[in-house]
N, C-alpha and C positions, 0 to 999 in steps of 0.2 A: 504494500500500500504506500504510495506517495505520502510526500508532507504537503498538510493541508495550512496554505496561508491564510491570514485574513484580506478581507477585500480592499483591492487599492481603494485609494483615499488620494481629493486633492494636496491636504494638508497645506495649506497659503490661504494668506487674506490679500485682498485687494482692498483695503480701507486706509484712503488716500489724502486722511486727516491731519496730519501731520506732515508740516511742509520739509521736515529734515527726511523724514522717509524713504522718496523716491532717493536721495543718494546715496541711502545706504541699505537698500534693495538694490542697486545698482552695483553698488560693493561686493556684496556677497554672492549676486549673480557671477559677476568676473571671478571670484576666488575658487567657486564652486565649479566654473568652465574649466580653469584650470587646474583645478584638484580631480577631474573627471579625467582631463584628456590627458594628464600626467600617470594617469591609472591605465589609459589604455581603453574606455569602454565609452561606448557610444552613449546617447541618452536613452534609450531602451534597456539598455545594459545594466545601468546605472537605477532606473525606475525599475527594472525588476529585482534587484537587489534588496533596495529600500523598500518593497512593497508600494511603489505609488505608480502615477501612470506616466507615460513618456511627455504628454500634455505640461505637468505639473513641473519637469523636470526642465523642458522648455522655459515655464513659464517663468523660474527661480529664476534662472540662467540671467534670460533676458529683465529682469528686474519689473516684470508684473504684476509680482506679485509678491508678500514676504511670508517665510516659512516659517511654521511653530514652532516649539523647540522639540517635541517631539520628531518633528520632519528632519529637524539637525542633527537629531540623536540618531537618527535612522541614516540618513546619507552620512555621517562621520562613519557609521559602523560598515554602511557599505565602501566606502571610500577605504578603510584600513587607516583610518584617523581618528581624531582627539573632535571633540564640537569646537573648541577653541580655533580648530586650525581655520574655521571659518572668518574668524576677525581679521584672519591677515592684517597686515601693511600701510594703512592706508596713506597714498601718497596724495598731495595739493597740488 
C-alpha cells in the first residue's frame, strides 16, 4: 500500500494591506527560486515534495502571494533547509 498524503493546499494569502508587503513577498519569492533551482527541481518537483500544488509554488516565486509559516516549514523541509534560510540577504 502507498503513502497516503494529505490534500495539496494553496497555503499563501494574497492580502495586500500592508504597503511593506509586496517587497518582501518579492524577497522571499527570489530566495525560494533560488533555493529550488540550486536543489535541482523544477516547480512540480518542489510542490510535490511540500505537498502543495505547482500553482502555489509559482505563485510564492513570483511574489503573489505570501506563504504561512506552515508553507515555510514544509518547503525548508523539502528544500533540505532550515525556514531561516528563507530570510536571506536582503540587498538595497
Amino acid at each position: 500500500m502507498g503513502v497516503v498524503h494529505p490534500p495539496r493546499q494553496r497555503n499563501c494569502t494574497t492580502d495586500h494591506s500592508d504597503q511593506q508587503l509586496p517587497a518582501l513577498k518579492s524577497h522571499f519569492g527570489k530566495i525560494m527560486l533560488r533555493l529550488r533551482q540550486s536543489a535541482k527541481l523544477t516547480q512540480r518537483e518542489l510542490a510535490d515534495r511540500a505537498h502543495l500544488t505547482q500553482q502555489a509554488i509559482s505563485n510564492l516565486e513570483t511574489g503573489r502571494c505570501e506563504p504561512t509559516w506552515g508553507t515555510v516549514c514544509r518547503l525548508a523541509q523539502a528544500l533540505n533547509t532550515e525556514p531561516t534560510a528563507f530570510l536571506g540577504k536582503q540587498t538595497k
